[in-house]
PDB file of N, H, CA, C and O in Angstrom:
ATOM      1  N   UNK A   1     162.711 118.188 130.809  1.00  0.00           N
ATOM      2  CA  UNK A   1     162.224 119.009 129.739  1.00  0.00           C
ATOM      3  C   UNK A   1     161.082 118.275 129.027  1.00  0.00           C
ATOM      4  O   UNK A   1     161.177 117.111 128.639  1.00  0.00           O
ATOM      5  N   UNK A   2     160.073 118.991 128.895  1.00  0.00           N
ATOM      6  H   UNK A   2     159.996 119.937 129.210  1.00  0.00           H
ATOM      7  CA  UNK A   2     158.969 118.616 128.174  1.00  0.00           C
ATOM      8  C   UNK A   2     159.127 118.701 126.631  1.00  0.00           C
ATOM      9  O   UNK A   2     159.759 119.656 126.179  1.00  0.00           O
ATOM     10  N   UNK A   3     158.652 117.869 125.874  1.00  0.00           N
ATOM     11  H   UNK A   3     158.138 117.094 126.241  1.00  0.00           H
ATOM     12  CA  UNK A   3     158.933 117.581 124.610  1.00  0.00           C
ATOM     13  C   UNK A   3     157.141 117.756 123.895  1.00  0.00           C
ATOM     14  O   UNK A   3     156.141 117.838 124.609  1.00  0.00           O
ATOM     15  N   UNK A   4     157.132 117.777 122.493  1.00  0.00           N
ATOM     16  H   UNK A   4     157.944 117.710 121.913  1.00  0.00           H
ATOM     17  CA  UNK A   4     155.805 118.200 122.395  1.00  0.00           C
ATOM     18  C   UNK A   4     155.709 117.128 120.970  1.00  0.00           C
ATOM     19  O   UNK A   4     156.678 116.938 120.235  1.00  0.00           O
ATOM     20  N   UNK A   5     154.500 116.561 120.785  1.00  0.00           N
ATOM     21  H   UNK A   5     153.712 116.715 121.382  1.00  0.00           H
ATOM     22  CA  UNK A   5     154.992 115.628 119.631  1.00  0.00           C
ATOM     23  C   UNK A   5     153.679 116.176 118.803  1.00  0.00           C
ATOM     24  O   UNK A   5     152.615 116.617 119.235  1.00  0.00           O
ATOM     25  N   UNK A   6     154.147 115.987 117.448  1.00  0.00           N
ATOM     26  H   UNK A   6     155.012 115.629 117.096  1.00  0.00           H
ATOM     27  CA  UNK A   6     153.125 116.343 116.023  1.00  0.00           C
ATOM     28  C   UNK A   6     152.138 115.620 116.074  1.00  0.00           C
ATOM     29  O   UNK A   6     152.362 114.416 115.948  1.00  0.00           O
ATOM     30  N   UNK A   7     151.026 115.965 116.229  1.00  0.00           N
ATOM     31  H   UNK A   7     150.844 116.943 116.331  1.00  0.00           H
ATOM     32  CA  UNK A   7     149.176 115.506 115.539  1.00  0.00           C
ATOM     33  C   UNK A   7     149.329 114.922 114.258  1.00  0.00           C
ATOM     34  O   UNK A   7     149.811 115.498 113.283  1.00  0.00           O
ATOM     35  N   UNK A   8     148.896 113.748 114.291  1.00  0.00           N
ATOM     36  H   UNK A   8     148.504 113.280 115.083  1.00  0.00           H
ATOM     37  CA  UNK A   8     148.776 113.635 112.489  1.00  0.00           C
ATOM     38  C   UNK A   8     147.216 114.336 112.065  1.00  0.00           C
ATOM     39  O   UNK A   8     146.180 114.025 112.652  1.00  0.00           O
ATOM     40  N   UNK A   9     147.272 115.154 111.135  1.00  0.00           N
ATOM     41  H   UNK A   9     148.114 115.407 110.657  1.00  0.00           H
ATOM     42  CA  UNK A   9     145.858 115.348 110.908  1.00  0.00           C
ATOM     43  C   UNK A   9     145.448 114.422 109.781  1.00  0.00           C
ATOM     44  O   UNK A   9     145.976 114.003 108.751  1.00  0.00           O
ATOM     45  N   UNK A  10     144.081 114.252 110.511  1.00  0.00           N
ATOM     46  H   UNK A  10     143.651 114.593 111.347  1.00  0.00           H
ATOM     47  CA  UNK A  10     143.350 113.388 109.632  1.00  0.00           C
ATOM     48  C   UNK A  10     143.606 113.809 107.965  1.00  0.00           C
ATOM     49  O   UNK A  10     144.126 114.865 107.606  1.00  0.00           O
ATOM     50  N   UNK A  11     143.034 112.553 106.902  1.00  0.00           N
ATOM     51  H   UNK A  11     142.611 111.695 107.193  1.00  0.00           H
ATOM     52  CA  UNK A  11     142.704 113.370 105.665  1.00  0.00           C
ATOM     53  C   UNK A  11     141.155 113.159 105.396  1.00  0.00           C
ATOM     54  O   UNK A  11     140.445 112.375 106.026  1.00  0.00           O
ATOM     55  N   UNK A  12     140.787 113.898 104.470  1.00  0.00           N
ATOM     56  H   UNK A  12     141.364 114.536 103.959  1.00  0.00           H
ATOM     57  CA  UNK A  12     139.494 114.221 104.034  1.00  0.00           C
ATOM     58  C   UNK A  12     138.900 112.838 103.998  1.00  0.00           C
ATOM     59  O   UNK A  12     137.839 112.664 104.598  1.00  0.00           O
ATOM     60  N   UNK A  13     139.535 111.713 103.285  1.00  0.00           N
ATOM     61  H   UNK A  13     140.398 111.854 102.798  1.00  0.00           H
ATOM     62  CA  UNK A  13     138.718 110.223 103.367  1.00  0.00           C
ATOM     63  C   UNK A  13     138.615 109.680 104.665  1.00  0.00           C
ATOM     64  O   UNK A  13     137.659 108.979 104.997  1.00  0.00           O
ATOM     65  N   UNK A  14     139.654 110.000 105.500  1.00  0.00           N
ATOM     66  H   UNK A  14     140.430 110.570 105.231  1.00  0.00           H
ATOM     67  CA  UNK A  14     139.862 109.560 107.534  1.00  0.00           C
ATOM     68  C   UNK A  14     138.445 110.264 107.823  1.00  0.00           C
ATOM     69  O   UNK A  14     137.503 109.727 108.406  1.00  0.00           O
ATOM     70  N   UNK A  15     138.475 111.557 107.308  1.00  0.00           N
ATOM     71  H   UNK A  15     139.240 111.993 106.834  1.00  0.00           H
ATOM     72  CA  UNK A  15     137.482 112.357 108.373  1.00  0.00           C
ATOM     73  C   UNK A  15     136.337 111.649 107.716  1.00  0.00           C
ATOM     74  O   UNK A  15     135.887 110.845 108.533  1.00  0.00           O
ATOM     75  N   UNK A  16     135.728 111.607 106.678  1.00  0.00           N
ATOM     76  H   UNK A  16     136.094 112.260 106.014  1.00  0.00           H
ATOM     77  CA  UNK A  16     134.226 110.938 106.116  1.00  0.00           C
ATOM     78  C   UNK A  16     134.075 109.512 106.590  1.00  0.00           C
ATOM     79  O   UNK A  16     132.979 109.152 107.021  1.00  0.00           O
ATOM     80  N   UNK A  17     135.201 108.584 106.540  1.00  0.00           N
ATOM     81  H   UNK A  17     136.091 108.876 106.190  1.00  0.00           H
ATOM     82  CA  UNK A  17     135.080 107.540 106.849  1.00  0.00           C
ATOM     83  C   UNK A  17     134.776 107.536 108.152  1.00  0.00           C
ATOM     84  O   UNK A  17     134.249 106.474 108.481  1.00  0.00           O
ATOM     85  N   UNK A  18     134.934 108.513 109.254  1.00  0.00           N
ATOM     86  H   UNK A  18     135.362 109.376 108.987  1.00  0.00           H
ATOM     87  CA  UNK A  18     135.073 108.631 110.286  1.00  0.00           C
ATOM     88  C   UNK A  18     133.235 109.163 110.849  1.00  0.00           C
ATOM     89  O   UNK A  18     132.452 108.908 111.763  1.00  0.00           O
ATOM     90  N   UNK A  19     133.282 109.793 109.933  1.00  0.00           N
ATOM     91  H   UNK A  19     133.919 109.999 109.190  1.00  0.00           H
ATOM     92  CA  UNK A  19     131.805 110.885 110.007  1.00  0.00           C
ATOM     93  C   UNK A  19     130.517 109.198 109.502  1.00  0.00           C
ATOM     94  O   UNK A  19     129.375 109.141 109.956  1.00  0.00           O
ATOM     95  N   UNK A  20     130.868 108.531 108.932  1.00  0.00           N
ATOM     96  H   UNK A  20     131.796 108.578 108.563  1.00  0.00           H
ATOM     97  CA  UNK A  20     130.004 107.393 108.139  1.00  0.00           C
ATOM     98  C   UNK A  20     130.097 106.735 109.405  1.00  0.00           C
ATOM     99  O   UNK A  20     129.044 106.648 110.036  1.00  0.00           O
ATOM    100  N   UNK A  21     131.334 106.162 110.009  1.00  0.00           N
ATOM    101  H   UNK A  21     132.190 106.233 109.496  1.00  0.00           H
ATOM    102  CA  UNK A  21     131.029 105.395 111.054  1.00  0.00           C
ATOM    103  C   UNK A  21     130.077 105.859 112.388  1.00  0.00           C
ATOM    104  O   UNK A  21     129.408 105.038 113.016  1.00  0.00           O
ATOM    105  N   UNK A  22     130.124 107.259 112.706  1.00  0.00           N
ATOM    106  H   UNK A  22     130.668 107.926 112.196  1.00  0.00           H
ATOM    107  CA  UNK A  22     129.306 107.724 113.673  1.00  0.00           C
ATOM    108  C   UNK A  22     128.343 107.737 113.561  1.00  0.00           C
ATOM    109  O   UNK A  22     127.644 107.204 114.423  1.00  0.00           O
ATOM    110  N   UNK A  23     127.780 108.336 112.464  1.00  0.00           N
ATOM    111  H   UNK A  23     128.348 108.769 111.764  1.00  0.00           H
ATOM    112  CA  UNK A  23     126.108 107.729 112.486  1.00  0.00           C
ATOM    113  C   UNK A  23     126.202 106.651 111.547  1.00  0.00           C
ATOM    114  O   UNK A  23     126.070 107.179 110.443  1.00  0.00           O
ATOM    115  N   UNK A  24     126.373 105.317 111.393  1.00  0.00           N
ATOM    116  H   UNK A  24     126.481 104.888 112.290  1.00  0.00           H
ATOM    117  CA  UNK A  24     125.654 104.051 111.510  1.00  0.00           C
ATOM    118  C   UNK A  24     125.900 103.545 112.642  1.00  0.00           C
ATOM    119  O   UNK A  24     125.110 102.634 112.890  1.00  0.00           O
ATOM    120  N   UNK A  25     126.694 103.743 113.496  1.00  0.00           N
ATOM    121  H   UNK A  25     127.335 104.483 113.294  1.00  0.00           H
ATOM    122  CA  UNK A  25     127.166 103.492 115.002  1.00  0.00           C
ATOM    123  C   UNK A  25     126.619 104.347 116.229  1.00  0.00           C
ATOM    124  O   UNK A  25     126.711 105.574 116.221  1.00  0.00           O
ATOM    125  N   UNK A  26     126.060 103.661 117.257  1.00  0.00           N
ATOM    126  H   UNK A  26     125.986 102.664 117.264  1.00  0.00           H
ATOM    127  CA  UNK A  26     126.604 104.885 118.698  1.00  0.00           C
ATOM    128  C   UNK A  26     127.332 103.923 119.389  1.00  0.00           C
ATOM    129  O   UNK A  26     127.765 102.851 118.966  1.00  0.00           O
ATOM    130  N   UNK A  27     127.448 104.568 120.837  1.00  0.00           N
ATOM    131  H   UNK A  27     127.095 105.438 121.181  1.00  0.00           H
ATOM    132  CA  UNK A  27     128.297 103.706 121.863  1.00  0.00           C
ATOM    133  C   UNK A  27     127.477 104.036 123.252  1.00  0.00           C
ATOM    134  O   UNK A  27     127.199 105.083 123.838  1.00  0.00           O
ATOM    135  N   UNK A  28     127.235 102.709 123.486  1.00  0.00           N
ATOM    136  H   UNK A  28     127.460 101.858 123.010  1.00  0.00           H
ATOM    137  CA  UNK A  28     126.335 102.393 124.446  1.00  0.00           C
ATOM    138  C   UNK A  28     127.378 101.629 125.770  1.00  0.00           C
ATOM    139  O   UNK A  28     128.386 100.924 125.731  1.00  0.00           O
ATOM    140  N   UNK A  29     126.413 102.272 127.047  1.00  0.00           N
ATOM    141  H   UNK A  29     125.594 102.845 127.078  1.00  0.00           H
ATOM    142  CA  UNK A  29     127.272 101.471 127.923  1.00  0.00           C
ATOM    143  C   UNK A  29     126.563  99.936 128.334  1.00  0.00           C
ATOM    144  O   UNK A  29     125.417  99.910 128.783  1.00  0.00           O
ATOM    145  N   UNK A  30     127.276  98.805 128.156  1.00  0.00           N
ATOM    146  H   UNK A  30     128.207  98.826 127.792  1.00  0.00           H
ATOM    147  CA  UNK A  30     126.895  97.407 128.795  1.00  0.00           C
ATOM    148  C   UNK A  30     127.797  96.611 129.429  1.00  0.00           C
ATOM    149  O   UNK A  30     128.812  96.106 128.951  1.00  0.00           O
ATOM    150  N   UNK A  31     127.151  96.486 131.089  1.00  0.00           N
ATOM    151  H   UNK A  31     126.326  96.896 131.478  1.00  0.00           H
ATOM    152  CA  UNK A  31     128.262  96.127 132.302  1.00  0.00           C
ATOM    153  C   UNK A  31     129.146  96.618 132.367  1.00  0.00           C
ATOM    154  O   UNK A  31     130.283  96.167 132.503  1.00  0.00           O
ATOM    155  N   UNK A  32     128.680  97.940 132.258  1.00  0.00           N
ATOM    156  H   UNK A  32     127.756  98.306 132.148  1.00  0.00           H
ATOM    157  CA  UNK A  32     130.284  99.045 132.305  1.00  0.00           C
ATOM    158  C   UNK A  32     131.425  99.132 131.535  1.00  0.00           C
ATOM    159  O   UNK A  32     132.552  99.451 131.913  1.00  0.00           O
ATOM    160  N   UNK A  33     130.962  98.750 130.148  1.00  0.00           N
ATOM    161  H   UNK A  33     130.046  98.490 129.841  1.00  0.00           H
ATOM    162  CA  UNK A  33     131.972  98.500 129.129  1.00  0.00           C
ATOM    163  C   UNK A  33     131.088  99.222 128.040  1.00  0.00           C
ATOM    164  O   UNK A  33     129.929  98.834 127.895  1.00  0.00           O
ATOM    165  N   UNK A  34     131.418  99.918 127.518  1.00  0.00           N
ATOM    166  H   UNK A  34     132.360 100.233 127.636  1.00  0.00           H
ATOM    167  CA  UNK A  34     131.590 100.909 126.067  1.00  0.00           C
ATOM    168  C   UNK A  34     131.294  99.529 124.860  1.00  0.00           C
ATOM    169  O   UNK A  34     131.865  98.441 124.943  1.00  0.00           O
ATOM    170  N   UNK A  35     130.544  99.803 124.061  1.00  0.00           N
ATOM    171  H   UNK A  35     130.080 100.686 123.993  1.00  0.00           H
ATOM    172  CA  UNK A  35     130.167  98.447 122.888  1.00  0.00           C
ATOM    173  C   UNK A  35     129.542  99.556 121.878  1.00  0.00           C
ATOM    174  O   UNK A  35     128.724 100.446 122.109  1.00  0.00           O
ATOM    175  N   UNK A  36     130.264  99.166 120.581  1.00  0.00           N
ATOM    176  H   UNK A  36     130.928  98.442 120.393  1.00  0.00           H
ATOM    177  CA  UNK A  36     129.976 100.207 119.793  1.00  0.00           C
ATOM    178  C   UNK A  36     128.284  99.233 119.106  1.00  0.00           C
ATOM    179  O   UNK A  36     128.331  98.019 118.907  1.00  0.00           O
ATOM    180  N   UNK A  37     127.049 100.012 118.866  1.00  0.00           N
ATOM    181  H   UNK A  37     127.012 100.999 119.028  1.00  0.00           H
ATOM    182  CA  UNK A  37     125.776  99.243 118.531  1.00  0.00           C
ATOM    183  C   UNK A  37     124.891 100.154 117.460  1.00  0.00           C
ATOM    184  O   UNK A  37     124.350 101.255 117.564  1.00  0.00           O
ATOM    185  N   UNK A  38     124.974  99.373 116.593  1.00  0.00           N
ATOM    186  H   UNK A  38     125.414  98.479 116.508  1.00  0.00           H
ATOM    187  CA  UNK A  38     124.393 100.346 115.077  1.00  0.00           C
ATOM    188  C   UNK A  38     122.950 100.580 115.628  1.00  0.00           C
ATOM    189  O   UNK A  38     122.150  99.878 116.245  1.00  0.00           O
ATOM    190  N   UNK A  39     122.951 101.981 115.104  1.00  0.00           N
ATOM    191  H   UNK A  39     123.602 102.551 114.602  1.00  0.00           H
ATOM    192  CA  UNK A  39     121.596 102.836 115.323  1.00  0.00           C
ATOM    193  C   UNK A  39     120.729 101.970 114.464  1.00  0.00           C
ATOM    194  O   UNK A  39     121.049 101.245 113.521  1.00  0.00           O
ATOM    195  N   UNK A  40     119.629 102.193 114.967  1.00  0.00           N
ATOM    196  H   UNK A  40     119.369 102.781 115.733  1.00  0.00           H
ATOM    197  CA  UNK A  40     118.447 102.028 114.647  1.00  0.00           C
ATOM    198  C   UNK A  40     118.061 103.250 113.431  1.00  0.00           C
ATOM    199  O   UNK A  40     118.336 104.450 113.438  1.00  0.00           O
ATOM    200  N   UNK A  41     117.228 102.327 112.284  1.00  0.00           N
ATOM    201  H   UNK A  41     117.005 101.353 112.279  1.00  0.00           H
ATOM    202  CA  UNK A  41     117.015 103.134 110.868  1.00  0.00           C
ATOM    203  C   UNK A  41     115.830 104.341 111.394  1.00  0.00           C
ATOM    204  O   UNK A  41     114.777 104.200 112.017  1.00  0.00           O
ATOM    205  N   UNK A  42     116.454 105.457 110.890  1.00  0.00           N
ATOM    206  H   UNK A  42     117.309 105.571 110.384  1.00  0.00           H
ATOM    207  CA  UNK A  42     115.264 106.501 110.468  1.00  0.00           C
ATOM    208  C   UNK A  42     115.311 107.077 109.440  1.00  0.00           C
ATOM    209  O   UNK A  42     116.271 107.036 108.670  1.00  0.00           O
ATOM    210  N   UNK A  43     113.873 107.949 109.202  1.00  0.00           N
ATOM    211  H   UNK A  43     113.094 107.982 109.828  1.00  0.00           H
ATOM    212  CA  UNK A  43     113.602 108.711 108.211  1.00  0.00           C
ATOM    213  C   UNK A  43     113.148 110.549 109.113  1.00  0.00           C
ATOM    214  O   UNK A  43     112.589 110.855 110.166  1.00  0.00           O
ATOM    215  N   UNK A  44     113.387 110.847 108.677  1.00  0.00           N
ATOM    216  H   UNK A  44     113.841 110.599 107.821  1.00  0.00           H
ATOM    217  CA  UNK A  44     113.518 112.082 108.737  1.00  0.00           C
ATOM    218  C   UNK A  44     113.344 112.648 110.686  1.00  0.00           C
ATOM    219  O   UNK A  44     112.610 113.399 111.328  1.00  0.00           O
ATOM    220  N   UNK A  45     114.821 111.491 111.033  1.00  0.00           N
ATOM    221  H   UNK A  45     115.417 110.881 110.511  1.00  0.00           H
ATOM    222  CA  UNK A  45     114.866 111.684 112.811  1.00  0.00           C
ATOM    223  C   UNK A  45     113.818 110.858 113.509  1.00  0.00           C
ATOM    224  O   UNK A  45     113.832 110.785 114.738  1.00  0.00           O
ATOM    225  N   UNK A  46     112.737 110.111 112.654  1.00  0.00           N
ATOM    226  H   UNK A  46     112.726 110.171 111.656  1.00  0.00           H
ATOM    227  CA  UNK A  46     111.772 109.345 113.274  1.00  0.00           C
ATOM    228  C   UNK A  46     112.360 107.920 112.834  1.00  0.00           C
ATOM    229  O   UNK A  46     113.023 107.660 111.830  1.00  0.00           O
ATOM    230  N   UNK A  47     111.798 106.793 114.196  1.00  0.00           N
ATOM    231  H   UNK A  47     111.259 107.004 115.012  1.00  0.00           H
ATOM    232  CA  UNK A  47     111.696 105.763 113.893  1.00  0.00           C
ATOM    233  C   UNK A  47     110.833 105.285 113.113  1.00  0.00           C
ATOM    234  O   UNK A  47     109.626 105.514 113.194  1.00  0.00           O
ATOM    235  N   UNK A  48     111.705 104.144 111.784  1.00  0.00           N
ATOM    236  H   UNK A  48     112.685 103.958 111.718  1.00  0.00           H
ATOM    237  CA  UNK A  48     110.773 104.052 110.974  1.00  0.00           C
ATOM    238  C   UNK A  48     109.151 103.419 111.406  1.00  0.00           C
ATOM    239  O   UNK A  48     108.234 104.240 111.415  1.00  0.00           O
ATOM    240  N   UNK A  49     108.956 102.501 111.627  1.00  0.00           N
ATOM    241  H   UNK A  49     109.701 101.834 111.620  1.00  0.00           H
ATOM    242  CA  UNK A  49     107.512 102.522 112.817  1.00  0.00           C
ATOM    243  C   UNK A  49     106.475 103.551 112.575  1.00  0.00           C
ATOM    244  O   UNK A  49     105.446 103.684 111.913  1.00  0.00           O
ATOM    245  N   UNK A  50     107.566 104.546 113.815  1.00  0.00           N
ATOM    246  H   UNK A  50     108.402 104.438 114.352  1.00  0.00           H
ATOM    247  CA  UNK A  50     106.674 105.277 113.777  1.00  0.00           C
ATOM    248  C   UNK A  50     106.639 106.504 112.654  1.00  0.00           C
ATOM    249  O   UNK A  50     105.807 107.315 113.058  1.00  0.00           O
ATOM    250  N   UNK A  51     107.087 106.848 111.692  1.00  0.00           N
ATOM    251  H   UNK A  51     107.763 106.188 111.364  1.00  0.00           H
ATOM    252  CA  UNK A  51     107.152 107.511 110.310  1.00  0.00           C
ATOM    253  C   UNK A  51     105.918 106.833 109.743  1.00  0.00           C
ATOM    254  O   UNK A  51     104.935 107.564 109.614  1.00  0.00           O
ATOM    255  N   UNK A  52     105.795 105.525 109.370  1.00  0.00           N
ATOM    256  H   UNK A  52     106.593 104.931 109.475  1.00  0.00           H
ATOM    257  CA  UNK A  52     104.767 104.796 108.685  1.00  0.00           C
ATOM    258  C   UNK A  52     103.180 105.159 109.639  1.00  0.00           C
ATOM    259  O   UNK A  52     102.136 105.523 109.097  1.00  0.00           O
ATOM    260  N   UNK A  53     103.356 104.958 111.043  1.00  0.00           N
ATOM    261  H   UNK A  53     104.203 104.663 111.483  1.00  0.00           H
ATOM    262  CA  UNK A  53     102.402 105.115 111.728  1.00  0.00           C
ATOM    263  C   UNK A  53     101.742 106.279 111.171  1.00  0.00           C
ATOM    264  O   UNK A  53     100.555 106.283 110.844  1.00  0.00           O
ATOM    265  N   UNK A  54     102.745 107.535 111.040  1.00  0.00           N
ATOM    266  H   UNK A  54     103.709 107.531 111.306  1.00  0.00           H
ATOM    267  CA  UNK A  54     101.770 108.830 111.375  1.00  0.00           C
ATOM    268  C   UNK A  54     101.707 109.416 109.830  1.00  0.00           C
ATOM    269  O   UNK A  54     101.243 110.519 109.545  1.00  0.00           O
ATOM    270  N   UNK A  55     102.269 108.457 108.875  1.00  0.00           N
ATOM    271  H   UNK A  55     102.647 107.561 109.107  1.00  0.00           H
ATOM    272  CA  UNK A  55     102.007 108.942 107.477  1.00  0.00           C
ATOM    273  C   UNK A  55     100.916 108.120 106.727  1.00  0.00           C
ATOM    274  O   UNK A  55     100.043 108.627 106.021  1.00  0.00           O
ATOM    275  N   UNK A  56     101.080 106.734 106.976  1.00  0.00           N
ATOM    276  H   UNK A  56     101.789 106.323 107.549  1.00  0.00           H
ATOM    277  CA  UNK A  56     100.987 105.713 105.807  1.00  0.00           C
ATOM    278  C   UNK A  56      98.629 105.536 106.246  1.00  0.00           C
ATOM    279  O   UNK A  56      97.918 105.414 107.243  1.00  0.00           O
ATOM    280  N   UNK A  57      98.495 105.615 105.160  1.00  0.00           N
ATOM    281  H   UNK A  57      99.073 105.715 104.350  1.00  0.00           H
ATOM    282  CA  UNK A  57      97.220 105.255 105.285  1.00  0.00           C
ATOM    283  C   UNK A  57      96.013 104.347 104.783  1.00  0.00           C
ATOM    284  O   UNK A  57      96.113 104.143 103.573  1.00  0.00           O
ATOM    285  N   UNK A  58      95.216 103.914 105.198  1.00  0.00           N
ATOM    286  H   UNK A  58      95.135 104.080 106.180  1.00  0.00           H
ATOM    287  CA  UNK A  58      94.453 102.258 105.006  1.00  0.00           C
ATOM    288  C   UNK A  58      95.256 101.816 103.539  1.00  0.00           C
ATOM    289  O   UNK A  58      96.060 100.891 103.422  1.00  0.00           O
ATOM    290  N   UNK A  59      94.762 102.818 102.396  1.00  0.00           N
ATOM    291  H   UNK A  59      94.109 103.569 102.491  1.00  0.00           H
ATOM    292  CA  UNK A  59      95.590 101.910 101.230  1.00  0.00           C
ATOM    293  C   UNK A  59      96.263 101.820 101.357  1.00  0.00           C
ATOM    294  O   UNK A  59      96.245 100.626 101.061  1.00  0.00           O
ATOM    295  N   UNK A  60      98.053 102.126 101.828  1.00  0.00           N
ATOM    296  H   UNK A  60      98.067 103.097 102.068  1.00  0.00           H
ATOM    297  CA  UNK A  60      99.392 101.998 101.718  1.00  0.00           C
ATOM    298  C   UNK A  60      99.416 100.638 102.992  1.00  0.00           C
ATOM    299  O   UNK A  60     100.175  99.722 102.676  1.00  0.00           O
ATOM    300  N   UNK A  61      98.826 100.489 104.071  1.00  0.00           N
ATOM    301  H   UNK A  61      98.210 101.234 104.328  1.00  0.00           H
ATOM    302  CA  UNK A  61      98.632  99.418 104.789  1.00  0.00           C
ATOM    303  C   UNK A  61      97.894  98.415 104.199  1.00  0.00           C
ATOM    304  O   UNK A  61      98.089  97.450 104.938  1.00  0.00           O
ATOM    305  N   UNK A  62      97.009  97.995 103.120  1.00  0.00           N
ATOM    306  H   UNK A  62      96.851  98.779 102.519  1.00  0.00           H
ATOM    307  CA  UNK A  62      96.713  96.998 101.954  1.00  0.00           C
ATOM    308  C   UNK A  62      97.300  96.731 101.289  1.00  0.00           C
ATOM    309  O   UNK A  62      97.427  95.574 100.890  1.00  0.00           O
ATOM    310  N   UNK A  63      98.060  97.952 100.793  1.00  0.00           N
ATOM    311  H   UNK A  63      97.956  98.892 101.117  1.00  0.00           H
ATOM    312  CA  UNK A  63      98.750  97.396  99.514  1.00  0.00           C
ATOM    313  C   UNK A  63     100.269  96.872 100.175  1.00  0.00           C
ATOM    314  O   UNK A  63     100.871  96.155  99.376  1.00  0.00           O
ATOM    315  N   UNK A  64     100.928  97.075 101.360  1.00  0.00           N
ATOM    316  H   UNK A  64     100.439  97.658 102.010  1.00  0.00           H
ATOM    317  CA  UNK A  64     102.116  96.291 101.945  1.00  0.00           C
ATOM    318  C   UNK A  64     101.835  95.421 103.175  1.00  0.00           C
ATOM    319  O   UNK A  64     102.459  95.157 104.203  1.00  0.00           O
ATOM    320  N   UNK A  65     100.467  95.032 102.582  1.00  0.00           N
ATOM    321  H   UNK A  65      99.960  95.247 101.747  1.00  0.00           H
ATOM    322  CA  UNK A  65      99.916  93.551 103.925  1.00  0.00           C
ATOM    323  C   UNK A  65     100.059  93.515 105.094  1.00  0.00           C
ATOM    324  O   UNK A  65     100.516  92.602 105.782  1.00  0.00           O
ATOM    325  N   UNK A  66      99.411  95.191 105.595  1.00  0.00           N
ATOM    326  H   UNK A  66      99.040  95.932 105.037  1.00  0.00           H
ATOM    327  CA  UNK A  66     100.000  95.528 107.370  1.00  0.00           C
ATOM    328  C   UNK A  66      98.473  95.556 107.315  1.00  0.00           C
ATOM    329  O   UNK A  66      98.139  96.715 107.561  1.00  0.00           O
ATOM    330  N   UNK A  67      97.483  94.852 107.119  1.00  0.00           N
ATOM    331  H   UNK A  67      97.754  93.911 106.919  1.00  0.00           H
ATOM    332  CA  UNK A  67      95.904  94.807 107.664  1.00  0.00           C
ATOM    333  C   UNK A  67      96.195  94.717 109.291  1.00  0.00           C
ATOM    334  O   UNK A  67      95.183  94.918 109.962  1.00  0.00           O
ATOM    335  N   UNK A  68      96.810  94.582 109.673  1.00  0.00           N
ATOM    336  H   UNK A  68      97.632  94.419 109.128  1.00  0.00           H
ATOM    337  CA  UNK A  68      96.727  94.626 111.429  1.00  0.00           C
ATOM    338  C   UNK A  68      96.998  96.100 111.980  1.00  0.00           C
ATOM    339  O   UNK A  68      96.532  96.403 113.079  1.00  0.00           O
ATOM    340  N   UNK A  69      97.582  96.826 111.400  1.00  0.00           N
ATOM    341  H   UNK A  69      97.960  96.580 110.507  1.00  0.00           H
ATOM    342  CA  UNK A  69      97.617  98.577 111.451  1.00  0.00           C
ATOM    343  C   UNK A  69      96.666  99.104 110.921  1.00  0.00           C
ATOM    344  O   UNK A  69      96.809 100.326 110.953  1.00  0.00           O
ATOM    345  N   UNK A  70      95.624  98.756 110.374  1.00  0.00           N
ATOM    346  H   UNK A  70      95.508  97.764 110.348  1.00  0.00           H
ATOM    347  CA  UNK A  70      94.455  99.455 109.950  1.00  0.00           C
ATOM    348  C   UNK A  70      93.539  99.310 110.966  1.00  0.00           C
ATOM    349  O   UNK A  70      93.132  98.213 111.346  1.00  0.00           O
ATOM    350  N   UNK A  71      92.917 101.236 111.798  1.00  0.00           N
ATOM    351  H   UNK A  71      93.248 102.128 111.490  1.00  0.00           H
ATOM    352  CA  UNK A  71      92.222 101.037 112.600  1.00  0.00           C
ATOM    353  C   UNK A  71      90.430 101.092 111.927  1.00  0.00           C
ATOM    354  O   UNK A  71      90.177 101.697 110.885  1.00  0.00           O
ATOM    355  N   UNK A  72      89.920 100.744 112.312  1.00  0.00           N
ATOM    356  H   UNK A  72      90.126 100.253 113.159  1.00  0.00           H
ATOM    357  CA  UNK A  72      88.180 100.978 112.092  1.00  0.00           C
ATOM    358  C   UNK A  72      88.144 102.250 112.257  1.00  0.00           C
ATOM    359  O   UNK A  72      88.698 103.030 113.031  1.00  0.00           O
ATOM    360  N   UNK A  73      87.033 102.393 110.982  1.00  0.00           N
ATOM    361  H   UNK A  73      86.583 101.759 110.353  1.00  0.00           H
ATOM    362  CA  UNK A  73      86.938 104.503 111.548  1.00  0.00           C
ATOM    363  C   UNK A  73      85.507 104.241 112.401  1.00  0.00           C
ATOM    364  O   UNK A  73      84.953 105.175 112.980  1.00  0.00           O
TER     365      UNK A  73
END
């Protein structure tokens, strides 16, 4: 005879705490082993990089000492 056993359901702090860990976390495979490896920061789905790349311009690259990202017009 098959027996059937109770779910604990999560509670509201399990599930957020749970929801917080997934995105600062993914799970990547290395040598065939599962390793949980914090995402990389974005802003609005872009890498920050490239967010600054396609926003930030000559003054905002002077005034935070990225003179090497400033192209010649």
């Amino acid at each position: 005879m098959h027996t059937m056993t109770k779910r604990k359901k999560n509670t509201k702090a399990e599930k957020a705490a749970k929801a917080k860990q997934r995105a600062e976390y993914m799970t990547v495979f290395i040598n065939g082993k599962q390793k949980r490896v914090r995402r990389e920061p974005t802003i609005d789905g872009l890498p920050v990089d490239e967010f600054i790349e396609r926003n930030a311009d000559a003054i905002w690259y002077h005034q935070n000492e990225m003179w090497e990202c400033i192209k010649p017009e």
